[in-house]
C-alpha positions as CSV (number, residue, x, y, z in Angstrom):
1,X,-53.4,0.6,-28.4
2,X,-51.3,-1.8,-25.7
3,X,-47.9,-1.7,-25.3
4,X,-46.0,-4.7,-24.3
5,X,-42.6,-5.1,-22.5
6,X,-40.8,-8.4,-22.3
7,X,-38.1,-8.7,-19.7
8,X,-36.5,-11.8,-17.8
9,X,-34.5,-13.4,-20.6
10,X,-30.9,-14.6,-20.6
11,X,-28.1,-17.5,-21.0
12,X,-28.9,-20.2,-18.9
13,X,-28.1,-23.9,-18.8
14,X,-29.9,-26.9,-20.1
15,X,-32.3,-28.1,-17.8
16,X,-32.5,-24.7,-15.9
17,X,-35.6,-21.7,-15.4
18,X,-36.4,-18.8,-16.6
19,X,-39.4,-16.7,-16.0
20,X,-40.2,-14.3,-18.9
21,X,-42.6,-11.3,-18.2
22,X,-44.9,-9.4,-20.0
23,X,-45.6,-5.7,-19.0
24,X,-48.8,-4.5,-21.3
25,X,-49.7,-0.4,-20.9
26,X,-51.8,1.4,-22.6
27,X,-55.5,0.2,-23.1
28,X,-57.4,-2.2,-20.5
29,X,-55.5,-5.3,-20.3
30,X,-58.2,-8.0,-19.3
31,X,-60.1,-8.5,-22.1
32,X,-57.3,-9.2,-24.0
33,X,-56.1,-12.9,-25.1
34,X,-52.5,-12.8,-24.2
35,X,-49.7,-15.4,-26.1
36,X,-46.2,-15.9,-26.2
37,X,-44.2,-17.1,-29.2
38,X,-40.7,-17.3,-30.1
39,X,-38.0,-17.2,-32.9
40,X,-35.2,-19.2,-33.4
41,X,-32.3,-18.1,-36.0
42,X,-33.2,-19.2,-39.2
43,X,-36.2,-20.5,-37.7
44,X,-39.9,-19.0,-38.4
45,X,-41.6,-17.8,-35.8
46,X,-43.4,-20.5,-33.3
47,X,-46.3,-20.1,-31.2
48,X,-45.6,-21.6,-27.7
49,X,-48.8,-20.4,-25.4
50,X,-51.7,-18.8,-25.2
51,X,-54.0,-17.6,-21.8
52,X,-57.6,-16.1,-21.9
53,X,-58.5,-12.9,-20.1
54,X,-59.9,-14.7,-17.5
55,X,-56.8,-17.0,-16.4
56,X,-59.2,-20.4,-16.9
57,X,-57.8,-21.5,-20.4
58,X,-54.2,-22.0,-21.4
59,X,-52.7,-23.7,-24.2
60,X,-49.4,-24.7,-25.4
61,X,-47.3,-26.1,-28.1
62,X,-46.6,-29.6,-27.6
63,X,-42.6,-28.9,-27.7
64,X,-43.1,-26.7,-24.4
65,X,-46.3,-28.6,-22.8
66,X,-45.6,-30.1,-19.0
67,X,-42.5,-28.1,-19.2
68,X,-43.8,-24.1,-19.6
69,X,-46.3,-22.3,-17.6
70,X,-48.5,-19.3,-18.8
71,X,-49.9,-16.8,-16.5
72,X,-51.2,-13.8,-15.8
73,X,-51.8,-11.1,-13.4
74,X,-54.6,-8.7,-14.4
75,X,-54.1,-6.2,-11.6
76,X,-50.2,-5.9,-12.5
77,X,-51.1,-5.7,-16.0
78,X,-48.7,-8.8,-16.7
79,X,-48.4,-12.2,-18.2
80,X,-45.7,-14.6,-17.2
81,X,-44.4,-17.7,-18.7
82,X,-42.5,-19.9,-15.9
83,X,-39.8,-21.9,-18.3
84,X,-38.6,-25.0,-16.6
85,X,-36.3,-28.1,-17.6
86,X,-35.1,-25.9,-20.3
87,X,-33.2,-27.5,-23.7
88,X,-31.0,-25.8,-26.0
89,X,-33.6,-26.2,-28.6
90,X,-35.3,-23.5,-26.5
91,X,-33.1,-20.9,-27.5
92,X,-34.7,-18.4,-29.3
93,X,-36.2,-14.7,-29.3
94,X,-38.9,-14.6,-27.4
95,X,-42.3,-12.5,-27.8
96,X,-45.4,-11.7,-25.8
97,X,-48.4,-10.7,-28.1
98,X,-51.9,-9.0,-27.3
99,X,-55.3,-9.4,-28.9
100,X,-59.0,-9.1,-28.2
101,X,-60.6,-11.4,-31.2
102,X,-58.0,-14.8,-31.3
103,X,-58.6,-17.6,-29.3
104,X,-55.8,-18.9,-26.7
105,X,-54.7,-21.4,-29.5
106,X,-54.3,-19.3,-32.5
107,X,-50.8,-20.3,-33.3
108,X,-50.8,-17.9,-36.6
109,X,-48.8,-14.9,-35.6
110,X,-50.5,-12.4,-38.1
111,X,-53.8,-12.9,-36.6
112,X,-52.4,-11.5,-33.3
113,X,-52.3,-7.1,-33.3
114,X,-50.0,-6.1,-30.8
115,X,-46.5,-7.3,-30.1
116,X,-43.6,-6.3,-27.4
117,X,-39.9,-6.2,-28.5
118,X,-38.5,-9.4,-27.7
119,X,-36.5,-11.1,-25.3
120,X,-33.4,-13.6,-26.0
121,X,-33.3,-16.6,-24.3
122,X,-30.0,-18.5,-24.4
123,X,-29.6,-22.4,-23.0
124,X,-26.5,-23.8,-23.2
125,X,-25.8,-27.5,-23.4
């Protein structure tokens, strides 16, 4: 079992930064393929990133690529996703996710176990 904790989110306006974090507990967090989605009202949930264990592979959507950053810091147990040159279509909910069998650009949500609480992130135009 891993537990994750989003924190960092907030109101912020267009063309600002955020950094989200992702505290995971519980079972070893390295081998797991770590992702970070988001929902929008209304909206279905959206995949955004995705970082192997091993901090060589990231992927992204292409509505945050150039713009979003995915990291991670195995010894602190965290991921990170550095938000820059936000837009108000940014706004959403957003969620880090855990699992040890999806690749970094599995963008289906149910194939992903674990799942924090959410954190809202608000850009104003």
């Amino acid at each position: 079992q891993v537990q994750l904790v989003e924190s960092g989110g907030g109101l912020v306006q267009a063309g600002g930064s955020l950094r989200l974090s992702c505290a995971a507990s519980g079972r070893t967090f390295s081998p797991y393929t770590m992702g970070w989605f988001r929902q929008a009202p209304g909206k279905e949930r959206e995949f955004v990133a995705g970082i192997s264990w091993s901090y060589t592979n990231t992927y992204y959507a292409d509505s945050v690529k150039g713009r979003f950053t995915i990291s991670r810091d195995n010894a602190k147990n965290t991921v990170y996703l550095q938000m820059n040159s936000l837009k108000p279509e940014d706004t959403a909910v957003y969620y880090c996710a855990a699992d040890r069998n999806v690749a970094i650009e599995t963008i289906d949500g149910d194939l992903w176990d674990y799942w924090g609480q959410g954190t809202q992130v608000t850009v104003s135009s």
